[in-house]
N, C-alpha and C positions, 0 to 999 in steps of 0.2 A: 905198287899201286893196288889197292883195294876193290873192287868191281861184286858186285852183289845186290837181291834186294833189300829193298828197304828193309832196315830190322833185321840185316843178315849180323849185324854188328861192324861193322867198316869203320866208325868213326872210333864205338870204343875199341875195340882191338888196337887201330891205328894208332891212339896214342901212347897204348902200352908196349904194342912192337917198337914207336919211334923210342921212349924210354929204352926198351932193354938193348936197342940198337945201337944208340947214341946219333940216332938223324932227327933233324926237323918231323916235325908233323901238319900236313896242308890237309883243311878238311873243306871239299868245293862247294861246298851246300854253304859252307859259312864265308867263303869265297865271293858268290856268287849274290851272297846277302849285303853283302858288302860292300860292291858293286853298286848295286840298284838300289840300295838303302831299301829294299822290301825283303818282306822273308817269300820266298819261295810259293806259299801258298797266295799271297798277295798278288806273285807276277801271274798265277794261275787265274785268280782272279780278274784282275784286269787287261789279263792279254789272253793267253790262253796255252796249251802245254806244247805247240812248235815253238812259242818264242820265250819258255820258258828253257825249252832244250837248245834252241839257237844260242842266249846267254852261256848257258851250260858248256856249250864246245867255243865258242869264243874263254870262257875261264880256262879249260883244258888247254885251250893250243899257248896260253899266254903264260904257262908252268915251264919253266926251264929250271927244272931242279932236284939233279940225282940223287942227291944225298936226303931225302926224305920219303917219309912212308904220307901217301897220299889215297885219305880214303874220300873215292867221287860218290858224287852224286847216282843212283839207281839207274839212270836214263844215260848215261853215260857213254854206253856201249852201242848208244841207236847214230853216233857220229863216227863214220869210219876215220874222217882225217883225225880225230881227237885221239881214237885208240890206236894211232897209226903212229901218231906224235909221245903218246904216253909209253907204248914198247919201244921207242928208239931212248929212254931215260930212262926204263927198267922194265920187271916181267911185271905182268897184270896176276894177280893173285883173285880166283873167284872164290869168295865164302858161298858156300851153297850149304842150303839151311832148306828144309821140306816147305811146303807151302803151309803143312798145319801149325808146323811151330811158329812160323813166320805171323800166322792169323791169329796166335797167341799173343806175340807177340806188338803187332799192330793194331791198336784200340781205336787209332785215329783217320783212318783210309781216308777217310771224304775229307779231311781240313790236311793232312798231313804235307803237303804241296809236293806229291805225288803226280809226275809229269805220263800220265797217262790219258787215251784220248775218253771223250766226254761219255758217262757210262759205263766204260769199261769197266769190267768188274776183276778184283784183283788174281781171281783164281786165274782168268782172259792175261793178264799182262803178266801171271807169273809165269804161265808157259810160253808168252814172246818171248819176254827177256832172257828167258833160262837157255833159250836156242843160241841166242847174242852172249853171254857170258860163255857158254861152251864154245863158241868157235873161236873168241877171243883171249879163252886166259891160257895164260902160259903154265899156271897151277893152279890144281883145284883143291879145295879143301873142305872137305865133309865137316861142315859144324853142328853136326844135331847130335851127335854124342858126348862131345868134349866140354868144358869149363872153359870157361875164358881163360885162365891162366894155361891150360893145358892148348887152348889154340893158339895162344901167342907164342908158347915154346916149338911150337911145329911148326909154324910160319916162318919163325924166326929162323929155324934150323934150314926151311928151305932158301932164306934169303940171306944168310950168310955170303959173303964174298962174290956175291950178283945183285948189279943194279940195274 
Protein backbone atom coordinates (compact mmCIF):
# COMPACT_ATOMS: atom_id res chain seq x y z
CA UNK A 1 0.00 0.00 0.00
CA UNK A 2 1.16 3.29 -1.13
CA UNK A 3 0.46 6.37 1.51
CA UNK A 4 1.98 9.89 0.41
CA UNK A 5 1.24 13.26 -0.67
CA UNK A 6 -0.53 14.29 -3.36
CA UNK A 7 1.92 14.32 -6.21
CA UNK A 8 4.21 11.97 -4.07
CA UNK A 9 3.55 9.60 -7.27
CA UNK A 10 1.34 6.73 -5.59
CA UNK A 11 -0.74 6.10 -8.42
CA UNK A 12 2.00 6.03 -11.00
CA UNK A 13 4.56 4.04 -9.20
CA UNK A 14 1.56 1.83 -8.18
CA UNK A 15 1.01 0.66 -11.49
CA UNK A 16 4.42 0.08 -12.37
CA UNK A 17 5.26 -1.94 -9.14
CA UNK A 18 1.88 -3.91 -9.72
CA UNK A 19 3.38 -4.62 -13.37
CA UNK A 20 6.79 -5.61 -12.36
CA UNK A 21 5.16 -7.64 -9.47
CA UNK A 22 2.61 -9.47 -11.13
CA UNK A 23 -0.34 -8.10 -8.57
CA UNK A 24 -3.61 -6.19 -9.18
CA UNK A 25 -3.40 -2.43 -9.09
CA UNK A 26 -6.40 -0.64 -6.85
CA UNK A 27 -6.03 3.16 -7.05
CA UNK A 28 -8.83 4.68 -4.23
CA UNK A 29 -9.22 8.08 -5.50
CA UNK A 30 -10.65 6.15 -8.65
CA UNK A 31 -12.40 3.92 -6.07
CA UNK A 32 -13.98 6.30 -4.40
CA UNK A 33 -15.03 8.09 -7.82
CA UNK A 34 -16.65 5.39 -8.55
CA UNK A 35 -18.63 5.00 -5.79
CA UNK A 36 -20.16 8.33 -5.82
CA UNK A 37 -20.10 8.91 -9.51
CA UNK A 38 -18.35 12.29 -8.54
CA UNK A 39 -14.60 13.04 -8.81
CA UNK A 40 -13.39 13.93 -5.50
CA UNK A 41 -13.31 17.47 -5.93
CA UNK A 42 -17.09 17.54 -6.54
CA UNK A 43 -17.62 15.52 -3.11
CA UNK A 44 -15.41 18.57 -1.83
CA UNK A 45 -17.57 20.61 -3.28
CA UNK A 46 -20.83 19.67 -2.32
CA UNK A 47 -20.20 18.30 1.04
CA UNK A 48 -17.08 19.19 2.39
CA UNK A 49 -13.47 17.40 3.30
CA UNK A 50 -14.88 15.18 6.55
CA UNK A 51 -17.30 13.51 4.30
CA UNK A 52 -14.96 13.34 1.74
CA UNK A 53 -12.50 11.38 4.08
CA UNK A 54 -15.43 9.58 5.67
CA UNK A 55 -16.05 7.98 1.95
CA UNK A 56 -12.27 7.61 1.76
CA UNK A 57 -12.15 5.03 4.88
CA UNK A 58 -15.47 3.43 4.16
CA UNK A 59 -13.34 2.48 0.32
CA UNK A 60 -10.34 1.36 2.56
CA UNK A 61 -12.01 -0.88 5.04
CA UNK A 62 -14.03 -2.47 1.98
CA UNK A 63 -10.30 -3.64 0.16
CA UNK A 64 -9.70 -7.22 1.08
CA UNK A 65 -6.93 -7.70 -1.23
CA UNK A 66 -3.32 -9.04 -0.64
CA UNK A 67 -2.26 -9.55 -3.79
CA UNK A 68 -2.23 -5.98 -4.98
CA UNK A 69 -0.30 -2.68 -4.78
CA UNK A 70 -2.82 -0.20 -3.59
CA UNK A 71 -2.08 3.41 -4.09
CA UNK A 72 -4.72 5.68 -1.41
CA UNK A 73 -5.86 8.55 -1.45
CA UNK A 74 -3.35 11.53 0.57
CA UNK A 75 -5.89 11.73 3.52
CA UNK A 76 -5.66 8.32 4.05
CA UNK A 77 -3.76 8.10 6.98
CA UNK A 78 -6.15 10.80 9.15
CA UNK A 79 -8.55 7.04 9.61
CA UNK A 80 -6.80 5.04 12.16
CA UNK A 81 -9.41 1.90 11.61
CA UNK A 82 -8.42 2.12 7.72
CA UNK A 83 -4.70 2.05 8.32
CA UNK A 84 -5.20 -0.49 10.92
CA UNK A 85 -7.12 -2.72 8.33
CA UNK A 86 -4.65 -1.88 5.29
CA UNK A 87 -1.31 -3.35 7.62
CA UNK A 88 -3.24 -6.39 8.45
CA UNK A 89 -3.06 -6.97 4.16
CA UNK A 90 0.29 -5.61 3.80
CA UNK A 91 3.13 -2.97 4.77
CA UNK A 92 2.21 0.85 4.10
CA UNK A 93 5.07 2.02 2.04
CA UNK A 94 5.39 6.08 2.43
CA UNK A 95 6.79 8.03 -0.72
CA UNK A 96 8.10 11.05 0.79
CA UNK A 97 8.85 13.72 -1.66
CA UNK A 98 10.01 17.49 -0.20
CA UNK A 99 7.23 19.79 -0.07
CA UNK A 100 9.22 22.01 -2.81
CA UNK A 101 9.13 19.31 -5.34
CA UNK A 102 5.77 18.43 -4.36
CA UNK A 103 4.76 22.38 -5.24
CA UNK A 104 6.42 21.66 -8.45
CA UNK A 105 4.71 19.28 -8.98
CA UNK A 106 1.07 20.30 -7.84
CA UNK A 107 -0.43 23.15 -10.32
CA UNK A 108 -3.70 22.36 -9.19
CA UNK A 109 -4.16 22.74 -5.13
CA UNK A 110 -7.38 24.61 -5.08
CA UNK A 111 -9.50 22.15 -7.65
CA UNK A 112 -7.28 19.08 -7.02
CA UNK A 113 -10.03 17.40 -4.60
CA UNK A 114 -7.44 17.68 -1.94
CA UNK A 115 -9.24 16.69 1.47
CA UNK A 116 -7.81 19.36 3.41
CA UNK A 117 -9.71 21.65 5.94
CA UNK A 118 -11.06 25.03 4.27
CA UNK A 119 -7.93 27.46 3.80
CA UNK A 120 -5.53 25.33 4.67
CA UNK A 121 -2.61 26.00 2.87
CA UNK A 122 -0.58 23.27 1.53
CA UNK A 123 2.76 24.05 3.19
CA UNK A 124 -0.06 23.64 6.84
CA UNK A 125 -1.29 20.04 5.53
CA UNK A 126 2.08 18.99 4.38
CA UNK A 127 3.51 19.06 7.83
CA UNK A 128 0.10 17.35 9.24
CA UNK A 129 0.24 14.68 7.18
CA UNK A 130 3.98 14.15 7.00
CA UNK A 131 3.57 13.41 11.05
CA UNK A 132 0.72 10.64 9.93
CA UNK A 133 2.70 8.95 7.18
CA UNK A 134 5.89 8.67 9.61
CA UNK A 135 4.01 6.99 12.47
CA UNK A 136 2.20 4.80 10.09
CA UNK A 137 4.51 3.46 7.33
CA UNK A 138 6.09 0.46 7.65
CA UNK A 139 8.84 1.81 4.87
CA UNK A 140 9.86 4.90 3.77
CA UNK A 141 11.15 6.00 0.73
CA UNK A 142 12.96 9.16 -0.20
CA UNK A 143 11.67 10.11 -3.68
CA UNK A 144 13.25 13.41 -4.50
CA UNK A 145 16.47 11.80 -5.87
CA UNK A 146 15.32 8.91 -7.84
CA UNK A 147 13.56 8.32 -11.46
CA UNK A 148 10.67 6.57 -11.34
CA UNK A 149 11.96 3.48 -12.81
CA UNK A 150 14.78 3.55 -10.11
CA UNK A 151 11.76 4.01 -7.27
CA UNK A 152 10.02 1.30 -8.56
CA UNK A 153 13.10 -1.12 -8.37
CA UNK A 154 13.64 -0.26 -4.63
CA UNK A 155 10.04 -0.53 -3.74
CA UNK A 156 9.93 -3.46 -5.37
CA UNK A 157 13.00 -4.86 -3.86
CA UNK A 158 11.44 -3.92 -0.48
CA UNK A 159 8.27 -5.84 -1.24
CA UNK A 160 9.50 -8.79 -2.50
CA UNK A 161 8.06 -11.88 -0.40
CA UNK A 162 5.84 -9.48 2.01
CA UNK A 163 2.43 -8.59 1.91
Amino acid sequence: MLIGMPGAGKSTLGVLLAKKLGMDFVDTDILIQSRTGKTLQQLLDEKDYLHLRRVEEEVLLDIHNCNAVIATGGSAVYSQAAVAHLKKNGLLVYLQASREILKKRIHDYETRGIAGRPGQCFASLYDERTLLYERYADVTINCNELDIGQLTEVIAAQLVGRC
